[in-house]
N, C-alpha and C positions, 0 to 999 in steps of 0.2 A: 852370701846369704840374703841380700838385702836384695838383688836382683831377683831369687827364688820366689820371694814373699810378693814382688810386683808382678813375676809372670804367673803367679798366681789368683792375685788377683785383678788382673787383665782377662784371664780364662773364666774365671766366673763372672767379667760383667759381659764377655762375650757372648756368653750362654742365657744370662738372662736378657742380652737385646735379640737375642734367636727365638726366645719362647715370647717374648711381648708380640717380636714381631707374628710368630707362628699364631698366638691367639690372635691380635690381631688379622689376620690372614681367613683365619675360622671364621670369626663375628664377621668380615666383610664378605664371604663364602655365601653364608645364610642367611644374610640381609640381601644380597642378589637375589638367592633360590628362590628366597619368600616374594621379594621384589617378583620375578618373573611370576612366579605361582598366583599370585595374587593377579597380576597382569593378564596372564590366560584364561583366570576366571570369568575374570569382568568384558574381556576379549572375542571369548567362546561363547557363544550360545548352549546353554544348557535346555535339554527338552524338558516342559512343564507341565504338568495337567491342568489344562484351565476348563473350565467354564465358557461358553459361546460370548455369556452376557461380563466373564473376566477381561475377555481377548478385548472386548467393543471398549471397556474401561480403558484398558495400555492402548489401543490405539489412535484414543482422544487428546493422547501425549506421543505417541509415536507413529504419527500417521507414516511416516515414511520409511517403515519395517514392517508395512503390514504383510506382504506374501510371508516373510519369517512367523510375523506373532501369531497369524493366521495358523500356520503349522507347528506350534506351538513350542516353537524355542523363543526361548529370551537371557539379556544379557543380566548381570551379575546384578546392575542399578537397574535394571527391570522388572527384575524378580523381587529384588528390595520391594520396590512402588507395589506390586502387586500382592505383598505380606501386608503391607499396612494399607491397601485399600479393604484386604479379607478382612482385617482388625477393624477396622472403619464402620463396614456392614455388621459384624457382630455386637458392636459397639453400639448402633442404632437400632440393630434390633429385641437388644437387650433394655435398652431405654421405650424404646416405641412399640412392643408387641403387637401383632395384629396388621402393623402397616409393613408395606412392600418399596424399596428404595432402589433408583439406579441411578449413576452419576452419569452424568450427559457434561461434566467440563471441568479439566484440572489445570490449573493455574500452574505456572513455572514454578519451578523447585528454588528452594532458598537454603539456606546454613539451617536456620531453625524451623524453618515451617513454610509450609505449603498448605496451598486448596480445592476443594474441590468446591463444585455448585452441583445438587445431589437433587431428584425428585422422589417424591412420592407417589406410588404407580397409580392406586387407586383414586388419592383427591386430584392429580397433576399440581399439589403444591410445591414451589420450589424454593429452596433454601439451601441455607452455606453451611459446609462442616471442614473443620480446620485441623492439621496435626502438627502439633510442637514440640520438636526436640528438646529436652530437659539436659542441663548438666551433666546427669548422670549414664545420658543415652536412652534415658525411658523415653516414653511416649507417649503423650497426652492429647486428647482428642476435646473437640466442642462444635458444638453443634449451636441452629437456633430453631428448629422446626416446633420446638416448644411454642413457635409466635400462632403456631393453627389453632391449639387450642385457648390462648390465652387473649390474642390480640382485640378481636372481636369482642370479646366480654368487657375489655380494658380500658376500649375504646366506650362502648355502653355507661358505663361507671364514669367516666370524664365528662360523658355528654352529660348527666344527671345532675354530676357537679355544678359544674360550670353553669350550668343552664339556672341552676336556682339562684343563681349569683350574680349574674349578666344576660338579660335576653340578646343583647347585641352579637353574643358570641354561636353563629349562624350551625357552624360545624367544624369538627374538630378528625384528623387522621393520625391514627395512631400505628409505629412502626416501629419492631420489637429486636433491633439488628445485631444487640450484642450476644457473640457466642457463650454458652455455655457447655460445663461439663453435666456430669451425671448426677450433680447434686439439682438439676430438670430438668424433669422428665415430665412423662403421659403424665404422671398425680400430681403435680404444683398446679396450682389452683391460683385463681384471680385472690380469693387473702391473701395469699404465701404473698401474690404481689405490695397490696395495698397496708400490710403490716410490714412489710421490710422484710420478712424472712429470709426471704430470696428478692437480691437487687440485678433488673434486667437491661436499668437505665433507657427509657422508652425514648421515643425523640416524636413529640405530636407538634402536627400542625393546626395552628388553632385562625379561624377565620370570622373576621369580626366586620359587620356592618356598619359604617362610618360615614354614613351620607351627610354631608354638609359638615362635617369637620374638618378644619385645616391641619397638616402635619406636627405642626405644634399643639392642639388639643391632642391630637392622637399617642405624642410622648406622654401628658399629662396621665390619659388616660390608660394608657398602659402601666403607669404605675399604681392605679387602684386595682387592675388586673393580676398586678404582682401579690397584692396585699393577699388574696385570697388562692391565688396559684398555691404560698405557702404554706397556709393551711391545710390544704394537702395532705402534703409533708412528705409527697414519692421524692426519689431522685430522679427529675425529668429533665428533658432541654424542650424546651416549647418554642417553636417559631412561633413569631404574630403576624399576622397578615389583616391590615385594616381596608378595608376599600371603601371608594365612593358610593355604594350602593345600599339599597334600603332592603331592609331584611326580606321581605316580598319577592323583591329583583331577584335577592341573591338566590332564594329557594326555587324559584321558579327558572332561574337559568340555569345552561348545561356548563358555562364557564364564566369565572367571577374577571370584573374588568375593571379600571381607574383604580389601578395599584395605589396608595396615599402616602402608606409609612409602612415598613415592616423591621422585625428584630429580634434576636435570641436571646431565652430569659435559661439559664442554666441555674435548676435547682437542685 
């Protein structure tokens, strides 16, 4: 009796290593098929409809598939790049109405993000738009072509400053490099900037006449410069550039010369 009950159950743990293994067997079936399937997608060239001015994009990253992209196949990570360049352009044309964009250069591919450097057809202005993979696989986009309309005015506004506050401080370049999204656009306006609304974090070069100062006045003196940088009150990074020259020299030449002291005041 006692033998009965063990080839008993010997026969059912037999049956259940046949069905482990047989699922097992399935799960590693379809993890191949999909395995291969997935392989021949990315493998194959699939034909696309592109665009003349789509094709010139993928080929700025694939110069060396152009008789392919030219004929309008592309692979699996081709066609990827080519969905979120279309998203890219909707993306700025939705923000920028009116203006006309084409990328002329895309940075190597990353885990989270890539770039491109994008123009503007009509003014020839150029600038940077970036896409970031999110956790959740979304896709987020920034741009900075916002620097066309604002930099210029920004730059106006600082010289005004400054200038009532220091004649020494000759001229001043203002450079607007951080991306944003769609929270600016064509309507943020130079307030939005100078109340904080929207932070662009500017990076100005500020260039100061310093004739007959030794480097050591010129620390001193950049610290009364500080005093009034933060009244302000923007979030900037200001370079200082002091030189040997008299403000006359400085206006009147094509390039500033007798570098003295220079330094980064982050506000």
């Amino acid at each position: 009796m006692k033998k009965e009950k063990t080839e008993f159950r010997d026969k059912n743990k037999t049956e259940k290593v046949i069905d482990v293994a047989r699922t097992s067997a399935i799960i590693i079936g379809v993890s191949v098929a999909l395995g291969i399937g997935l392989f021949l997608y990315l493998a194959w060239p699939k034909k696309t409809e592109m665009t003349q001015a789509e094709k010139e994009w993928l080929l700025k990253r694939y110069e060396e598939d152009e008789e392919r992209i030219s004929k309008g196949y592309l692979y699996g990570d081709q066609k990827g790049m080519l969905e979120k360049l279309r998203m890219g352009m909707t993306y700025l044309e939705e923000k920028y109405p009116g203006y006309e964009f084409y990328i002329h250069y895309i940075d190597g591919w990353a885990i989270t993000v890539y770039e491109c450097a994008v123009t503007e057809k009509n003014t020839g202005y150029d600038f940077d738009m970036s896409f970031y993979k999110n956790e959740d696989k979304s896709v987020e986009i920034k741009d900075n072509f916002y620097r066309y309309f604002l930099e210029e005015n920004f730059d106006i506004y600082l010289t005004e400053q400054l200038s009532k506050r220091d004649k020494n401080i000759v001229a001043i370049d203002v450079y607007m490099s951080t991306l944003r999204g769609k929270e600016c656009d064509i309507n943020t306006t130079l307030e939005d900037i100078i109340n904080k609304r929207i932070v662009v974090y500017p990076r100005v070069n500020v260039y100061i006449a310093a004739d007959n100062l030794t480097e050591e006045e010129c620390i001193g003196y950049e610290q009364e410069i500080y005093k009034f940088l933060e009244e302000i009150d923007i979030p900037i990074t200001y370079d200082l550039y002091f030189f040997g020259m008299t403000i006359e020299e400085m206006l009147n030449e094509d390039e500033y010369k007798n570098l003295i002291y220079d330094n980064i005041i982050h506000l």
